[in-house]
C-alpha positions in Angstrom: 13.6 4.6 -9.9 16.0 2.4 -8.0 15.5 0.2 -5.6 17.2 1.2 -1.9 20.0 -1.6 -0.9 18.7 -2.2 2.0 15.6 -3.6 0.1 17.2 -5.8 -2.5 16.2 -9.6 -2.7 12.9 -9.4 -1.1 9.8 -9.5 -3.7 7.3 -6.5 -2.2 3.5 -5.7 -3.6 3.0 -2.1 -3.1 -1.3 -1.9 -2.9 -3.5 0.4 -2.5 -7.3 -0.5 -2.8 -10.6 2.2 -2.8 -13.9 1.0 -1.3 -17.6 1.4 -2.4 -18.3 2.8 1.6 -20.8 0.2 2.6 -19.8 -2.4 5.3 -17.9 -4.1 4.7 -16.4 -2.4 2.0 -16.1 -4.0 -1.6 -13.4 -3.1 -3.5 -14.1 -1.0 -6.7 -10.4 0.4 -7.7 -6.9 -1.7 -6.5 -3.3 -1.1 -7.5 -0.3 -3.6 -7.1 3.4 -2.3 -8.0 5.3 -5.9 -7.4 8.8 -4.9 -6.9 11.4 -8.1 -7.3 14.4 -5.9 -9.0 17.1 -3.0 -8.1 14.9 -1.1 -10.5 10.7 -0.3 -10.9 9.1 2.3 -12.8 5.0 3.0 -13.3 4.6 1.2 -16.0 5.0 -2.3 -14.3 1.8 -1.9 -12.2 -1.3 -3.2 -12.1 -4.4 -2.1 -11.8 -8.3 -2.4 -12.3 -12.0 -0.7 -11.3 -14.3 -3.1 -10.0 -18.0 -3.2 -10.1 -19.1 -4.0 -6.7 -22.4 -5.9 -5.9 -23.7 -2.8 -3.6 -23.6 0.8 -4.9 -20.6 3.0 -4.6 -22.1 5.3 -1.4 -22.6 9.5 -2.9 -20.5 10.4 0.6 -17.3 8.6 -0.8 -17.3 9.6 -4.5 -17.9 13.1 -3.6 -15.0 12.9 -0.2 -12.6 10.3 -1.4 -11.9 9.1 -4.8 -14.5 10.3 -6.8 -15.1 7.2 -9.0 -18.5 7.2 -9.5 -21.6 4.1 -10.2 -20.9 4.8 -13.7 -17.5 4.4 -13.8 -17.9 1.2 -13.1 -21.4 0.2 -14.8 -19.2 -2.1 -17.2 -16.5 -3.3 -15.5 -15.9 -6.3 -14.2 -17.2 -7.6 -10.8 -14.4 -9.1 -8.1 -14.4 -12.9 -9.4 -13.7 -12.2 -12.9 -10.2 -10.2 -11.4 -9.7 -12.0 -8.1 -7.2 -14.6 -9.3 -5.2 -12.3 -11.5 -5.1 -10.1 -8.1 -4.3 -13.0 -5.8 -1.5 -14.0 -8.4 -0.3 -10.4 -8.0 0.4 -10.5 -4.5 1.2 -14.2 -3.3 4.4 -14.8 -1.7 5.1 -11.1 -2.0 5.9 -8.5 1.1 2.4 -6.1 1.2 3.4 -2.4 1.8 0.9 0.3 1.7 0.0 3.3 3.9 -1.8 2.4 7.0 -1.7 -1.2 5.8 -3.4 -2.6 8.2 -6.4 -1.5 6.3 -5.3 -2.6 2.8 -4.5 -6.2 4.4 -8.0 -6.4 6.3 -10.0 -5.9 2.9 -7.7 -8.2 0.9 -7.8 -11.1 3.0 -11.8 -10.6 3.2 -11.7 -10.7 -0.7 -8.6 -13.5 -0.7 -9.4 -15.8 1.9 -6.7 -17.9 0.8 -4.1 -15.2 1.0 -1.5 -14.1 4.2 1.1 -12.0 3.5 4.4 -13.3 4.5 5.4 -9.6 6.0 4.0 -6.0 6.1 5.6 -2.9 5.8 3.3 0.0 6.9 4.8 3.8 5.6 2.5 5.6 7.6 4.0 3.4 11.1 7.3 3.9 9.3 7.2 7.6 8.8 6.3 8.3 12.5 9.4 6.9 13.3 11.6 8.0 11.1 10.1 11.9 11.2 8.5 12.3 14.6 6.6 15.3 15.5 5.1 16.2 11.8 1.5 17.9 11.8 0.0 15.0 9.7 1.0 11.8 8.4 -1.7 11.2 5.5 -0.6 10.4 2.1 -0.7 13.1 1.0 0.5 15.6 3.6 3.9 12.8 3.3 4.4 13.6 -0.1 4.6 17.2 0.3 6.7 17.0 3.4 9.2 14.8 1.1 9.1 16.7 -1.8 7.8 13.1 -3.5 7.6 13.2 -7.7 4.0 11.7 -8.5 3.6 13.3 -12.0 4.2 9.6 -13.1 0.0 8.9 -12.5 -1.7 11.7 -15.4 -5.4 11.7 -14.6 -5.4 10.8 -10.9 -4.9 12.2 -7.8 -4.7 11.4 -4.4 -7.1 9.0 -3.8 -7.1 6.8 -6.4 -5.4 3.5 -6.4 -2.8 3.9 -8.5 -1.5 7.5 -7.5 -1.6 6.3 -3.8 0.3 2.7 -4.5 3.0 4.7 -6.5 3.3 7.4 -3.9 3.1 4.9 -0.9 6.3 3.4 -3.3 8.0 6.3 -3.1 7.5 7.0 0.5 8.5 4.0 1.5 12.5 4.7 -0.4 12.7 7.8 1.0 12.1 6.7 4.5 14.7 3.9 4.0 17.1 6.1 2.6 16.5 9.1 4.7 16.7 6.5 7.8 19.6 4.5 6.5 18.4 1.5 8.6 19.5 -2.0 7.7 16.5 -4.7 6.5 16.3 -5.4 10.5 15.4 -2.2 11.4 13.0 -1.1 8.8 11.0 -4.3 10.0 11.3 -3.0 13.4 9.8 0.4 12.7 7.6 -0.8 9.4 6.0 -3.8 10.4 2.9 -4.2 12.5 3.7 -5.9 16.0 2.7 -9.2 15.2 5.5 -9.5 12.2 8.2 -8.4 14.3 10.5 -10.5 16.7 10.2 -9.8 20.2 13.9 -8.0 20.9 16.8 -10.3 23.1 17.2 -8.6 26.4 20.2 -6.4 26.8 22.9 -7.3 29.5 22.5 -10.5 32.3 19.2 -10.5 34.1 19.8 -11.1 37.9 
């Protein structure tokens, strides 16, 4: 799949992570597409299933992903995959769908880590098709028409079908906008990564 111009020579980690559904979540499943070149395709990402220190919660294998206690009986826990994660997303730009989410659970499980900039598809697909009934993942990639037959095996809700979806989404948006690098951070990025705008014409 190519990469949109308007995105080329910025490294980006497209994540998505799925939670155990105690507080505060532990991640059991987490994706990471790094993009650095005009092309990407599935194979380059990353992923693993987690065994958390607290059960997965019955309300959230049956409503969300499915993944179930023993799934993960013999998988690793988070500190035997951490620094192959962290490695994964340092110095990159995090995008993900409602990101702020993704980033709040990533920095609780790298407290070392800050991403440099975020790109959110879900803020960035309210402004670039206001007005649509929903803006979940899923209700995105039918509204776009998005090609996830990539991911066998896994639907919604699992990391790696979101991260490559959430991939997707975010090239369409950019094409389908056709805003510069500028202006996908203006509509993309949470407030606090974006440059308060210059005033326009002479204050009296």
């Amino acid at each position: 799949m190519i990469v949109p111009n308007a995105l080329h020579g910025r490294d980006f980690a497209v994540v998505d992570v799925e939670g155990n559904g105690q507080t505060p979540p532990e991640i059991i499943e987490i994706a990471v597409l790094a993009i650095s070149r005009q092309t990407v395709d599935v194979e380059g990402m990353q992923s693993w299933l987690i065994r958390p220190q607290r059960p997965i919660t019955p309300i959230v294998t049956r409503k969300v992903h499915g993944i179930t206690n023993t799934d993960v009986a013999d998988c690793p826990i988070w500190a035997e995959v951490a620094g192959q994660v962290e490695a994964a997303v340092t110095g990159r730009i995090l995008v993900a769908h409602n990101a702020n989410l993704e980033r709040r659970v990533l920095s609780e499980h790298l407290p070392e880590w800050a991403p440099p900039l975020v790109l959110d598809t879900l803020r960035f697909a309210k402004a670039v098709w206001p007005g649509l009934p929903g803006y979940s993942l899923d209700k995105l990639v039918t509204h776009a028409s998005l090609d996830t037959t990539a991911i066998t095996g896994h639907g919604h809700h699992r990391a790696g079908w979101d991260t490559w979806a959430a991939w997707q989404l975010l090239a369409r948006l950019v094409d389908d906008s056709g805003y510069d690098w500028d202006e996908i951070v203006q509509a993309a990025a949470p407030a606090e990564f974006v440059a308060p705008r210059e005033p326009q014409g002479r204050l009296w």
